[in-house]
N, CA and C of each residue as an Amber inpcrd file, in Angstrom:
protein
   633
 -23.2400000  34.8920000  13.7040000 -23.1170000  34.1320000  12.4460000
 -24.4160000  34.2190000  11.6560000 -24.1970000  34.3610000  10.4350000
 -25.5170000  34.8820000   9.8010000 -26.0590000  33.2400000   9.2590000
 -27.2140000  33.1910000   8.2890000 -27.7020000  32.1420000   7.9200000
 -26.9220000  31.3830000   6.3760000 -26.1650000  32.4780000   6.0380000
 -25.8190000  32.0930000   5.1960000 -24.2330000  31.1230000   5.1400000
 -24.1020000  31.6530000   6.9370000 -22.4760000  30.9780000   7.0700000
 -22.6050000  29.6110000   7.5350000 -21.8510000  29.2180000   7.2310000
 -21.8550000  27.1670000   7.0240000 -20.6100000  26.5770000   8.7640000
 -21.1460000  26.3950000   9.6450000 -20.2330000  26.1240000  10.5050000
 -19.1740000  24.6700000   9.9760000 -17.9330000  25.2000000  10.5470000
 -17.3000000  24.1560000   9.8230000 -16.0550000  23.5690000  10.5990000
 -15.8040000  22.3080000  11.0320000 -15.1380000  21.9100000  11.9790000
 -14.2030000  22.2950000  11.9140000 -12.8700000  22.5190000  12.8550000
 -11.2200000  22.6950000  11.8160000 -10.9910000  21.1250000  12.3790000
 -10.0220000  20.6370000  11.2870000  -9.3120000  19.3290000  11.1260000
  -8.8810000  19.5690000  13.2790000  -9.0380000  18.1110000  13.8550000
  -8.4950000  18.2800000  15.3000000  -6.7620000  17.9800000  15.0080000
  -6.7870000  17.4350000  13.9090000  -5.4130000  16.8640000  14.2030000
  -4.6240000  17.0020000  12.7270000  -4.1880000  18.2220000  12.7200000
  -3.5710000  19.0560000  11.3060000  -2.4200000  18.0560000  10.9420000
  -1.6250000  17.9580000  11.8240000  -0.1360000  17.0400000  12.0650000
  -0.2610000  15.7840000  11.1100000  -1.3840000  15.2690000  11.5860000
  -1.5850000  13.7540000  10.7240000  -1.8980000  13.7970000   9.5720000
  -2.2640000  14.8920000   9.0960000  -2.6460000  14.5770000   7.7510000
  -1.4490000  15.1840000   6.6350000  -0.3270000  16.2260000   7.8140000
   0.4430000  16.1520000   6.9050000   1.5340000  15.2330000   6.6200000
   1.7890000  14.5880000   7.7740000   2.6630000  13.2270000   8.0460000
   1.9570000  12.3840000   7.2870000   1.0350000  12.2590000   6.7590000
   0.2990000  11.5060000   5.9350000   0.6240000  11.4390000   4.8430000
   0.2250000  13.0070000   4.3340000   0.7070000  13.1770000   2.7570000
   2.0120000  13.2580000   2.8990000   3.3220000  13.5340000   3.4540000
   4.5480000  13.4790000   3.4280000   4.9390000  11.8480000   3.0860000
   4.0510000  10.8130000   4.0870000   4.2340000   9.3450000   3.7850000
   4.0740000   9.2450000   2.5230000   2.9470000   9.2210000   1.7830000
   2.1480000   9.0490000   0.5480000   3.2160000   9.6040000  -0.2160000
   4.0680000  10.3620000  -0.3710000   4.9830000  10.9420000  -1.3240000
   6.6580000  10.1590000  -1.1610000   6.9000000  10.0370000  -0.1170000
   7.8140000   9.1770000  -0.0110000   7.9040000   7.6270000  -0.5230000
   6.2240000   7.3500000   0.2210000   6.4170000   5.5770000  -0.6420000
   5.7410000   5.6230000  -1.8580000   5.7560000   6.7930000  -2.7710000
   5.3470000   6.9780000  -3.9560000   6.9220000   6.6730000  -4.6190000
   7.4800000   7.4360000  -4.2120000   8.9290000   7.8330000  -4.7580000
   9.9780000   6.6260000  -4.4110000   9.9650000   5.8870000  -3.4800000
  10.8250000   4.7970000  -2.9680000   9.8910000   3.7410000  -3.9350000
   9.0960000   3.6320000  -4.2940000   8.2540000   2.7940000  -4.9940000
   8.7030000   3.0380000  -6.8450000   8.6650000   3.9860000  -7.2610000
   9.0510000   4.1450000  -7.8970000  10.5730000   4.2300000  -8.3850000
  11.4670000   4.3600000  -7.8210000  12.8460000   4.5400000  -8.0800000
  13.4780000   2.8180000  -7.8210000  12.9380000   2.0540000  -7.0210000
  13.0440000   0.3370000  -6.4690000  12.6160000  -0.3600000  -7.8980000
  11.1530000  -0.0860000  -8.3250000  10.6700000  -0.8070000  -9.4980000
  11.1010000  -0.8490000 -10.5170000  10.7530000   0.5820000 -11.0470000
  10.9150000   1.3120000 -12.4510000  12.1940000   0.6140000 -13.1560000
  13.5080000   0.3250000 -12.3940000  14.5250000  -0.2350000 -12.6790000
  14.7140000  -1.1940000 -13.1580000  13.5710000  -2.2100000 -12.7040000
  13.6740000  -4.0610000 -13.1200000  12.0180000  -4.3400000 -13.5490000
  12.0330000  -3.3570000 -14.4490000  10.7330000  -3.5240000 -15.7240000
   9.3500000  -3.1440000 -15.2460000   9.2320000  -2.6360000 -13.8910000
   7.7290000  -2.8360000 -13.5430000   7.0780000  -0.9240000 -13.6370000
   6.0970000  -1.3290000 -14.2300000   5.6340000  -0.0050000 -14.4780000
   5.1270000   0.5560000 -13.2890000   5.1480000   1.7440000 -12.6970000
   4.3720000   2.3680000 -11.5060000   3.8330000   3.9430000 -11.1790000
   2.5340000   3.8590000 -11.5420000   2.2160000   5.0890000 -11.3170000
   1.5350000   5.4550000 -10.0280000   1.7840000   6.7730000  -9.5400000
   1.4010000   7.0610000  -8.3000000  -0.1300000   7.9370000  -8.3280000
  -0.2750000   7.6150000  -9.4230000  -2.1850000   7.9700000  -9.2490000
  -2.9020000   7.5310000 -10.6510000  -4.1180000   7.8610000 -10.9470000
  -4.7180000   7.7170000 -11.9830000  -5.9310000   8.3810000 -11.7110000
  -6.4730000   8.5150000 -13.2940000  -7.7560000   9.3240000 -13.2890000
  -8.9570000   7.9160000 -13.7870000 -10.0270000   8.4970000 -13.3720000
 -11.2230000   7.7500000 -13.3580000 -12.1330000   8.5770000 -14.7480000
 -12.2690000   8.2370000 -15.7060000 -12.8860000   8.8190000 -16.8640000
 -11.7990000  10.1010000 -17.3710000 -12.2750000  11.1420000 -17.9160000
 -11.2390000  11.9130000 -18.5680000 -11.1140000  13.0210000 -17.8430000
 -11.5370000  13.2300000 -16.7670000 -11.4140000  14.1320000 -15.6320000
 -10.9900000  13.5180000 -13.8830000 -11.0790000  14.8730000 -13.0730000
 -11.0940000  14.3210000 -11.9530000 -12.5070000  13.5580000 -11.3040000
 -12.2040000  12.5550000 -10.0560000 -10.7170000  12.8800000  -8.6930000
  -9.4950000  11.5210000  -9.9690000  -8.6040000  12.2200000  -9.0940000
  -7.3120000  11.6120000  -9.5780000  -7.5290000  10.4280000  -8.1900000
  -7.1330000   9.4460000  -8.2340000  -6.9630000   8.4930000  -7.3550000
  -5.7820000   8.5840000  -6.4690000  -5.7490000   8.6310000  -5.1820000
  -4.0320000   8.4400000  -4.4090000  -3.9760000   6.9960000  -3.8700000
  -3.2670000   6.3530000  -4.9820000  -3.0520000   4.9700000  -4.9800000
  -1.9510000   4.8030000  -5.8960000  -1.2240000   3.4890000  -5.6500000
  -0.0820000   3.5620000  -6.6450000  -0.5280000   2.0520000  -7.3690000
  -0.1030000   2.4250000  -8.6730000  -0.5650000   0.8580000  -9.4030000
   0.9580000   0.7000000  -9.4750000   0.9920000  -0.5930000  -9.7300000
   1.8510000  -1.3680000 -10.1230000   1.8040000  -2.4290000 -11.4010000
   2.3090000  -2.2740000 -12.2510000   1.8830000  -3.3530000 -13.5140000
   3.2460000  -3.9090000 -13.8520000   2.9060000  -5.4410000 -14.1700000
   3.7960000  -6.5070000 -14.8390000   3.6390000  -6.5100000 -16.4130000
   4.9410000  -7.0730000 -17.0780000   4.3200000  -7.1410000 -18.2420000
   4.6820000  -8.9170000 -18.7340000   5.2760000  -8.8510000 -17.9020000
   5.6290000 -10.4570000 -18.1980000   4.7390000 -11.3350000 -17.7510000
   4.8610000 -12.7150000 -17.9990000   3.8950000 -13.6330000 -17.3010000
   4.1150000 -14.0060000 -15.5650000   5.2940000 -13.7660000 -15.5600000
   5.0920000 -13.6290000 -13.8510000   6.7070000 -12.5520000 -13.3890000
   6.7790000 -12.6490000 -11.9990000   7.7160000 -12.0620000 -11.5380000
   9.0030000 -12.3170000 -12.0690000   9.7840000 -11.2280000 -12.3490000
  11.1620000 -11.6440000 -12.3920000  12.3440000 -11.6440000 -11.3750000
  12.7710000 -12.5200000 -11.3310000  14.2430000 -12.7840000  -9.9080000
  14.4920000 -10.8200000  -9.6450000  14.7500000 -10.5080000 -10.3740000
  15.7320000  -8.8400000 -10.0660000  13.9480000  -8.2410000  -9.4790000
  12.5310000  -8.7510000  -9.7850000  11.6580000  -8.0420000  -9.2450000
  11.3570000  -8.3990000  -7.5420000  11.2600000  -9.6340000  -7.7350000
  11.0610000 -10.1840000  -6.3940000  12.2930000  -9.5020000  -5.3760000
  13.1360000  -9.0600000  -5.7380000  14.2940000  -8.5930000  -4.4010000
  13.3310000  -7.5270000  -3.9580000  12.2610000  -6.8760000  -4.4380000
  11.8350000  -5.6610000  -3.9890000  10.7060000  -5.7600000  -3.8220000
   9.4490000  -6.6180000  -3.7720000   8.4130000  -6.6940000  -3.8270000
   8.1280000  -7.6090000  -2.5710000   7.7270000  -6.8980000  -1.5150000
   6.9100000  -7.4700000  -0.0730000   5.9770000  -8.6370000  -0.2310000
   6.3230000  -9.7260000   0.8690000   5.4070000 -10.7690000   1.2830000
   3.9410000 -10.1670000   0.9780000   2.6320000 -11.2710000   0.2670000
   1.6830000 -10.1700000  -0.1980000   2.0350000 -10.3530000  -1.9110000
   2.2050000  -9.4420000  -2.1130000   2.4560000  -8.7540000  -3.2700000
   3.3750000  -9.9850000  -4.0800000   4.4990000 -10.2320000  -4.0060000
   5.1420000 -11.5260000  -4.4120000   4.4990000 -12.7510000  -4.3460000
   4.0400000 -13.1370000  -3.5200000   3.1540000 -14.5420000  -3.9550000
   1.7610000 -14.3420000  -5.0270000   1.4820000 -12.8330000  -5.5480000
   0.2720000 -12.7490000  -6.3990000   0.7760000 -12.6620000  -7.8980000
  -0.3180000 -13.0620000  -8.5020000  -0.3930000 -13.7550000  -9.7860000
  -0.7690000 -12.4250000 -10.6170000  -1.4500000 -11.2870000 -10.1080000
  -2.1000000 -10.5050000 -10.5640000  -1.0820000  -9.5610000 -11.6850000
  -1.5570000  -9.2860000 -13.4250000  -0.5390000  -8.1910000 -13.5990000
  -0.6210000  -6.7950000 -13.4490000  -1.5920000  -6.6510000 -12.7360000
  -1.7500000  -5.2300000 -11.9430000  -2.2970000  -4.8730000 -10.9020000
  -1.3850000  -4.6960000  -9.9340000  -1.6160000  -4.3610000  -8.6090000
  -1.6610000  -2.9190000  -8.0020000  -3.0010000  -2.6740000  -7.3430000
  -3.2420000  -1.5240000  -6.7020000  -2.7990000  -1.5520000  -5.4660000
  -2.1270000  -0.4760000  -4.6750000  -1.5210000  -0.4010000  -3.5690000
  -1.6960000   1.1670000  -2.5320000  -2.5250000   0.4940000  -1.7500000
  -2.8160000   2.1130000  -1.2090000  -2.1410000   1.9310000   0.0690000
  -1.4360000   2.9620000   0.9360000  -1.0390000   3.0520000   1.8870000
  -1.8030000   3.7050000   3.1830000  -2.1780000   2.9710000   4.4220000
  -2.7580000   3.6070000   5.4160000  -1.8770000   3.8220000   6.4330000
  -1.2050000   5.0990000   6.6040000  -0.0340000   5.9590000   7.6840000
  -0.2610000   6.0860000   8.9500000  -1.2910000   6.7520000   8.6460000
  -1.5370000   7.3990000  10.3490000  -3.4560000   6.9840000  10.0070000
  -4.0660000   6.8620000   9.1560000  -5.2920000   6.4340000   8.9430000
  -5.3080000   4.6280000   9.8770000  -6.8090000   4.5160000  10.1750000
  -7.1620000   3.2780000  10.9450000  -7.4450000   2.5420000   9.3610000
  -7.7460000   1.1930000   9.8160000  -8.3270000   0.1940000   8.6540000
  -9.8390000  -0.1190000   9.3500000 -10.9650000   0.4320000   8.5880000
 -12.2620000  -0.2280000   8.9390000 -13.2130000  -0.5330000   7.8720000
 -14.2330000  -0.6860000   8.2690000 -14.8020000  -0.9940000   6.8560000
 -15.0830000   0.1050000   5.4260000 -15.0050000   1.0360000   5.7900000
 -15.3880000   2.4480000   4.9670000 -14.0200000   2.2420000   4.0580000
 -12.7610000   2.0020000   4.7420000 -11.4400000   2.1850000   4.1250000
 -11.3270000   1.1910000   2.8930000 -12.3090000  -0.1710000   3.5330000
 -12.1510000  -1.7030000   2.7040000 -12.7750000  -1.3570000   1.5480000
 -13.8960000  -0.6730000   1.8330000 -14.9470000  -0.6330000   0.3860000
 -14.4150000   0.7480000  -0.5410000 -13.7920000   1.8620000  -0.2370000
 -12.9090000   2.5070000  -0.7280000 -12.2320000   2.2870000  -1.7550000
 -11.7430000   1.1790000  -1.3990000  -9.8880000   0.0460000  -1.9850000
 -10.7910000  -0.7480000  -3.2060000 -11.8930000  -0.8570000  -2.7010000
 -12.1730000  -1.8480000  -3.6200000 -13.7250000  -1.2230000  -4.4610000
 -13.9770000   0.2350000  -4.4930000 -14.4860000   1.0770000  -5.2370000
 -13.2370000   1.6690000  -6.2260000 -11.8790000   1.4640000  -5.6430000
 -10.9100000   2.1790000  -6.7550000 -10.8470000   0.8630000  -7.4550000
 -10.6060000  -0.2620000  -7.0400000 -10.7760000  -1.8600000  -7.9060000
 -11.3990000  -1.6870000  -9.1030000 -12.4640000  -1.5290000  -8.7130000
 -13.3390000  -1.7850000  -9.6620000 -13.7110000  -0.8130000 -11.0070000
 -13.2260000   0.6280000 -10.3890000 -13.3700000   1.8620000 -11.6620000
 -12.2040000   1.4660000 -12.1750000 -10.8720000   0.5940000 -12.2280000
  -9.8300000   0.5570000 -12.1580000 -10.0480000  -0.6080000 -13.4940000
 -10.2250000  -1.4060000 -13.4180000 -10.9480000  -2.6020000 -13.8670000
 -11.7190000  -2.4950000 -14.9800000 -12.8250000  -1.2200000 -14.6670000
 -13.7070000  -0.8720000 -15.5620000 -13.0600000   0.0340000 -16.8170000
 -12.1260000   1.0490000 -16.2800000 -11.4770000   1.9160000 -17.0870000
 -10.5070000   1.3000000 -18.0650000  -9.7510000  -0.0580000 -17.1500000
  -8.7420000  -0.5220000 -18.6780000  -9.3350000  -2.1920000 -19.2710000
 -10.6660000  -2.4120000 -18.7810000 -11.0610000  -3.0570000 -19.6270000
 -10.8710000  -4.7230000 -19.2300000 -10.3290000  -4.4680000 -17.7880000
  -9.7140000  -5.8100000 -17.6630000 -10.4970000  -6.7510000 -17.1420000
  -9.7940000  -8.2020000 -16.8720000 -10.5470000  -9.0850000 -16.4590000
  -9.8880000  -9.1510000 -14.5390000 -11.4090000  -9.9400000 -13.2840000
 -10.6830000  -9.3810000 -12.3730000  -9.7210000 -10.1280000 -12.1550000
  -9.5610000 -11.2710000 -12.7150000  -8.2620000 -12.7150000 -11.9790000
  -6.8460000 -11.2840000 -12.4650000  -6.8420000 -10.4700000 -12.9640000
  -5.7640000 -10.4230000 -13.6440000  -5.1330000  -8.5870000 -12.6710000
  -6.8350000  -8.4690000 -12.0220000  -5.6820000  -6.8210000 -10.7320000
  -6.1120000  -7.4430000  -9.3410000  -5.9990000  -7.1300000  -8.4260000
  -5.4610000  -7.2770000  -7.0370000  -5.0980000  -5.7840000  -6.1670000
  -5.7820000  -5.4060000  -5.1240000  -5.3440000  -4.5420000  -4.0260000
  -4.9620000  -5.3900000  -3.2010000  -3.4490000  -4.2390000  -2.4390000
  -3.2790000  -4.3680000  -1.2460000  -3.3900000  -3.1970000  -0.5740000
  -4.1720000  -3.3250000   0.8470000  -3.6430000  -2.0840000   1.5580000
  -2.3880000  -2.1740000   2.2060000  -1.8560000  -1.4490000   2.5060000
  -0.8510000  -1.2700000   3.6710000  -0.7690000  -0.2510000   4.4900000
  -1.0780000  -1.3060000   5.8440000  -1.6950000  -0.5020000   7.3860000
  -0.3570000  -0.3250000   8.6150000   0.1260000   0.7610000   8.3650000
   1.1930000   0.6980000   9.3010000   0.7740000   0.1540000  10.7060000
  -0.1760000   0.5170000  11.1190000  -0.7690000  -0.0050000  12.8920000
  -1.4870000  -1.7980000  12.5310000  -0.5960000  -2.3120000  13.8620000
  -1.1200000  -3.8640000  13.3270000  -2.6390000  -3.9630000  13.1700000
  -3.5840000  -4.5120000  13.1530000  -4.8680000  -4.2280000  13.3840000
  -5.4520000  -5.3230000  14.2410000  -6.0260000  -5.0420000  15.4550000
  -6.6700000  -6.1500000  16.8010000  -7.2400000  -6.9010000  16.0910000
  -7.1880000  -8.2930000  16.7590000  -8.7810000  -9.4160000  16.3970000
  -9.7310000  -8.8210000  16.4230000 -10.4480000  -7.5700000  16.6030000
 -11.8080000  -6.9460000  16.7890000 -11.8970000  -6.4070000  15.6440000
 -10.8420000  -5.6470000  15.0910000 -11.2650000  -5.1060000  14.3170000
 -10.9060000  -5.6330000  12.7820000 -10.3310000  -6.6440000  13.0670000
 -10.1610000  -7.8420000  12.0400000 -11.6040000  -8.7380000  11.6310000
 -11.8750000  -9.1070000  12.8460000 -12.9660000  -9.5040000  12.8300000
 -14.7240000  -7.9280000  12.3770000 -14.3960000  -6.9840000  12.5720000
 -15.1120000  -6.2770000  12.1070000 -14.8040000  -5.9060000  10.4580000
 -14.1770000  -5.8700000  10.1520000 -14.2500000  -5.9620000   8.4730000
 -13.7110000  -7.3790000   7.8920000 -13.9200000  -8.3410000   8.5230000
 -13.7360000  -9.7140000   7.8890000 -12.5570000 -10.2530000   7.3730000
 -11.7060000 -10.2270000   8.1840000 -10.5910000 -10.5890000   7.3270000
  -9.9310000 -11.3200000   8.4040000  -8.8110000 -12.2290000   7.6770000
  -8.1320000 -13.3410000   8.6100000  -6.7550000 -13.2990000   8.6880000
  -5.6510000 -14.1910000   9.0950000  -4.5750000 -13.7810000   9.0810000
  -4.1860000 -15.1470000   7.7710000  -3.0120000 -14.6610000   6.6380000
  -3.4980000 -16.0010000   5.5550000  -1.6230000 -16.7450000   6.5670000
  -1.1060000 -17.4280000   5.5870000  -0.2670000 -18.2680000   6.3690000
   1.0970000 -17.6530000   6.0920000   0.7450000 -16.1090000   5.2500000
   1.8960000 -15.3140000   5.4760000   1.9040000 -14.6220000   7.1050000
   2.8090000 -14.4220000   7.2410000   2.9430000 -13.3970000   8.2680000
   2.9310000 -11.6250000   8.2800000   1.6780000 -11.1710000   8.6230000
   1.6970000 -10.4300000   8.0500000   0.8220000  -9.5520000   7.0500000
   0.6200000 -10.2610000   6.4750000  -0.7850000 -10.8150000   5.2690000
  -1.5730000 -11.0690000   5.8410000  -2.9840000 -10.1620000   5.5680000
  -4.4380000 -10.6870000   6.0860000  -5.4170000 -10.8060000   4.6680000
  -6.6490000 -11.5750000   4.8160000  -7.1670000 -12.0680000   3.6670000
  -8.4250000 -11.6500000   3.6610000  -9.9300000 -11.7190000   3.1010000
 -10.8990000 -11.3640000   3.3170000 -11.5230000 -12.8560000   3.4410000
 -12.8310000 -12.9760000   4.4950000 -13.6370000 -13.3990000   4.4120000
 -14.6660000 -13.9140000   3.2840000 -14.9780000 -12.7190000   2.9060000
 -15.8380000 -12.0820000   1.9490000 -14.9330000 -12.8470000   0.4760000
 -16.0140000 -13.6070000  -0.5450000 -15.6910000 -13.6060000  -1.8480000
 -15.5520000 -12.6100000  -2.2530000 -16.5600000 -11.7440000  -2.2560000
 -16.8230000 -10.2720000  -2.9030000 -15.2090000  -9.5210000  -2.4760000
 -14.7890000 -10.1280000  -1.4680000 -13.6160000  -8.9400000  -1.0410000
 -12.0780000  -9.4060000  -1.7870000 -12.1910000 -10.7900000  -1.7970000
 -11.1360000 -11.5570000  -2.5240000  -9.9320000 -11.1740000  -2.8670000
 -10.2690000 -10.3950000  -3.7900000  -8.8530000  -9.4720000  -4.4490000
  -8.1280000  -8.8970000  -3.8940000  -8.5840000  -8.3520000  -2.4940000
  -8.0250000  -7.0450000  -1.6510000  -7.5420000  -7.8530000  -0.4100000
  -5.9370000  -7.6220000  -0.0410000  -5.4240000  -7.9950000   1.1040000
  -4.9470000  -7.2700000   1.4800000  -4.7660000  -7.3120000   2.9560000
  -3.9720000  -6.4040000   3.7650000  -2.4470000  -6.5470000   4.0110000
  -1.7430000  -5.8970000   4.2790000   0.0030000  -6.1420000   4.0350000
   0.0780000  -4.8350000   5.9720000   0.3810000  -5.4610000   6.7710000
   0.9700000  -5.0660000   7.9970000   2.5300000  -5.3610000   8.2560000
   3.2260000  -3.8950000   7.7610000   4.7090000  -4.0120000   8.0470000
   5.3460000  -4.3760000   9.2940000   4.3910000  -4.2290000  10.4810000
   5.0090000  -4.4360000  11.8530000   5.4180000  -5.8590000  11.8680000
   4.1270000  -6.9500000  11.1310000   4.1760000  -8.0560000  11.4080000
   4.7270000  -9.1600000  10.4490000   5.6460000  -7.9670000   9.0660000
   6.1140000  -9.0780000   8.3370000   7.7000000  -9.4090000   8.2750000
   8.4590000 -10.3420000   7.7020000   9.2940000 -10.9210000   8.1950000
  10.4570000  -9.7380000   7.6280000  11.9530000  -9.4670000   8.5090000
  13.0410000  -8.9330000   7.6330000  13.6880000  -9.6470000   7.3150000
  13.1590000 -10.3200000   5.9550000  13.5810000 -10.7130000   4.7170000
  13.8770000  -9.5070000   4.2160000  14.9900000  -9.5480000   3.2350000
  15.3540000  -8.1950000   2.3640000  14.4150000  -7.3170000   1.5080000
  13.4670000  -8.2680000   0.8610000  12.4250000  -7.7380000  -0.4230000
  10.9830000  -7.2720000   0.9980000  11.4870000  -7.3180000   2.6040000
   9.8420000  -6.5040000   3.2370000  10.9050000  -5.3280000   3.7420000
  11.9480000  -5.2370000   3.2810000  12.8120000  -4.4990000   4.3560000
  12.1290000  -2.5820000   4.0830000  11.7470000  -2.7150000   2.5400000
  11.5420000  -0.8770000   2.0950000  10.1740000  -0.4450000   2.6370000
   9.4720000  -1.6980000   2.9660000   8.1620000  -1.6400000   3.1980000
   7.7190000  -1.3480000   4.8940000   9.1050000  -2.0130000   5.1070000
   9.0320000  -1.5820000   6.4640000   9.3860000  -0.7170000   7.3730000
   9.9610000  -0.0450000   6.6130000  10.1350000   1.8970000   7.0770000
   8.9090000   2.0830000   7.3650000   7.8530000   1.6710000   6.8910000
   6.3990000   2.5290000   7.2840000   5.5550000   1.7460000   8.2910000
   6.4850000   1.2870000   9.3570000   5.6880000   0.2250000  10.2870000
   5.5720000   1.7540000  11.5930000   4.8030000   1.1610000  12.0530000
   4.3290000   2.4950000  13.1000000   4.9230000   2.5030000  14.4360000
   5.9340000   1.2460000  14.2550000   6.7170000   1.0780000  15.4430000
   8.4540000   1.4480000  15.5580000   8.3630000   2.7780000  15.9620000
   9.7010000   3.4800000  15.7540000  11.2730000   2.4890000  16.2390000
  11.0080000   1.5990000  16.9820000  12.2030000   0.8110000  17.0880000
  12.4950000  -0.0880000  16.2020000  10.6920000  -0.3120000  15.7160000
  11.4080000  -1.9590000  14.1730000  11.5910000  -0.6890000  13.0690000
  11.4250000   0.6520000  12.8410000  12.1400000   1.2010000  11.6530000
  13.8930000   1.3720000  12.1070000  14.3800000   1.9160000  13.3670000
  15.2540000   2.1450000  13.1050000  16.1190000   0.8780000  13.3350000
  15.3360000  -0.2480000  13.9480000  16.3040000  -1.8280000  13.1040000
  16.6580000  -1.9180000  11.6930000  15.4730000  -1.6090000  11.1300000
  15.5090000  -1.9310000   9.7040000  16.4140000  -0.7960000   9.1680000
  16.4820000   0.1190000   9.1010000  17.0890000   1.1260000   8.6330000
  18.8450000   0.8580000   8.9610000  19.0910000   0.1310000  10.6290000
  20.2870000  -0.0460000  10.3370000  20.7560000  -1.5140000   9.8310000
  19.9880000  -2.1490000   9.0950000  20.3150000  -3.5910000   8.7190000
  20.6660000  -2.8280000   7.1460000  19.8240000  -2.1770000   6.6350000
  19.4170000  -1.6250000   4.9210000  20.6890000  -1.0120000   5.2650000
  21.4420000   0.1940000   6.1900000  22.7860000   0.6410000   5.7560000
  23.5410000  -0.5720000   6.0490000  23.9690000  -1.7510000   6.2400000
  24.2800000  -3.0040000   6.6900000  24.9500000  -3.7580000   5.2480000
  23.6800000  -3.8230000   4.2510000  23.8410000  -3.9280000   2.9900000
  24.2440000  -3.0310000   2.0520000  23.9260000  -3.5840000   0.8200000
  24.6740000  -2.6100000  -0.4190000  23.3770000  -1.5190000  -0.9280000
  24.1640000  -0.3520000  -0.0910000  22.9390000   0.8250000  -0.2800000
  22.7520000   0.6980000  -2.0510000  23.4080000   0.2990000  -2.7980000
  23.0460000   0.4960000  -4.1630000  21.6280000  -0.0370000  -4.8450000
  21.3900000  -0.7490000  -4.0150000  20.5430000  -1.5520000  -3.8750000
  19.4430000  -1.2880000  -3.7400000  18.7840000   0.1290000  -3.2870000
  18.0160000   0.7790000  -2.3760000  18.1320000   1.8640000  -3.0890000
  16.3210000   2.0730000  -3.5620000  16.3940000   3.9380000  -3.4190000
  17.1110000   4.9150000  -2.8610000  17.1420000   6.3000000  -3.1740000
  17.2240000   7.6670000  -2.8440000  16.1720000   7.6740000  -1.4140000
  15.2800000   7.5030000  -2.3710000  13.9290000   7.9110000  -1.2820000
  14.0280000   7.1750000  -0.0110000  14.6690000   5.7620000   0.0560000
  14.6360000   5.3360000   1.4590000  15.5790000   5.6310000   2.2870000
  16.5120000   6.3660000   1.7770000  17.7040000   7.0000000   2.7500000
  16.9010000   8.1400000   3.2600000  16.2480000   8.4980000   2.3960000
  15.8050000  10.1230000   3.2700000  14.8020000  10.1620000   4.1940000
  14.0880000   8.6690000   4.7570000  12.7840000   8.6520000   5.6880000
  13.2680000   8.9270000   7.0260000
């Protein structure tokens, strides 16, 4: 190898990152085809100034003063009890939740914030961590469990805005049911999956028949 060649790891684990981006496109698309319908705007990325990186995050924006009945059928524990009219939503698949991930979420917050000018009472992140996450490592990026189920909160003022949303651990109520295709526990998806054909598939994306 000469001096000029750059040694360079290969990815150990190719699989995950495409099951990753395969996730990221699915709950882009089930996200979009659920919302878009009952007024809520949703884009599956954005740019930061007039160039790249493009962000892989999905916003969500209200335009009304709060939720509407036909929105709430589709909007997860988390996300429904917030006030916010624009919500950032990043999904963690096969990724861990630690602190690098927290300050991430809430570096897109804030260019997010900065770019449309807003005030912060008015955006809000959630992540969503398919793997439940231990007291250790709850306790290593500061966060608590709030009196949702499910829902974790920050410690941290500074972190405030940003909650965590764990599909394993939230309730099947109908409006966590799309959210919970992406729980990392293959027996609570294929519960959920046969409760959702149970109901009125009309009801339900394209995109969530095809996970």
């Amino acid at each position: 190898m000469t001096q000029n060649q750059t040694n360079v790891e290969p990815d150990k684990h190719p699989e995950n990152n495409t099951v990753s981006q395969t996730s990221h496109v699915l709950f882009g698309c089930m996200m979009k085809e659920s919302l878009i319908p009952v007024n809520l705007e949703v884009e599956s990325s954005y740019e930061v100034g007039k160039g790249p990186p493009k962000l892989d995050v999905l916003i969500i924006r209200r335009t009304g003063a709060k939720w509407t009945k036909a929105q709430l059928e589709f909007l997860p524990d988390g996300i429904r009890q917030s006030r916010c009219k624009h919500v950032i939503l990043e999904l963690k698949y096969t990724e861990s939740i630690n602190q690098v991930a927290v300050f991430q979420t809430l570096g897109y917050l804030g260019s997010y914030v900065k770019l449309k000018a807003l005030k912060m009472d008015n955006v809000c992140a959630f992540i969503v961590i398919s793997k439940t996450p231990s007291q250790k490592v709850l306790d290593q990026i500061g966060f608590e469990p709030t009196d949702i189920k499910g829902v974790y909160r920050s410690k941290d003022i500074l972190l405030k805005p940003i909650q965590l949303i764990s599909p394993n651990d939230l309730s099947e109520a109908f409006y966590n049911l799309w959210i919970k295709l992406f729980s990392s526990k293959i027996k609570q998806r294929l519960s959920v999956l046969k409760k959702i054909m149970s109901l009125d598939i009309k009801k339900f994306s394209r995109a969530i028949l095809l996970i």
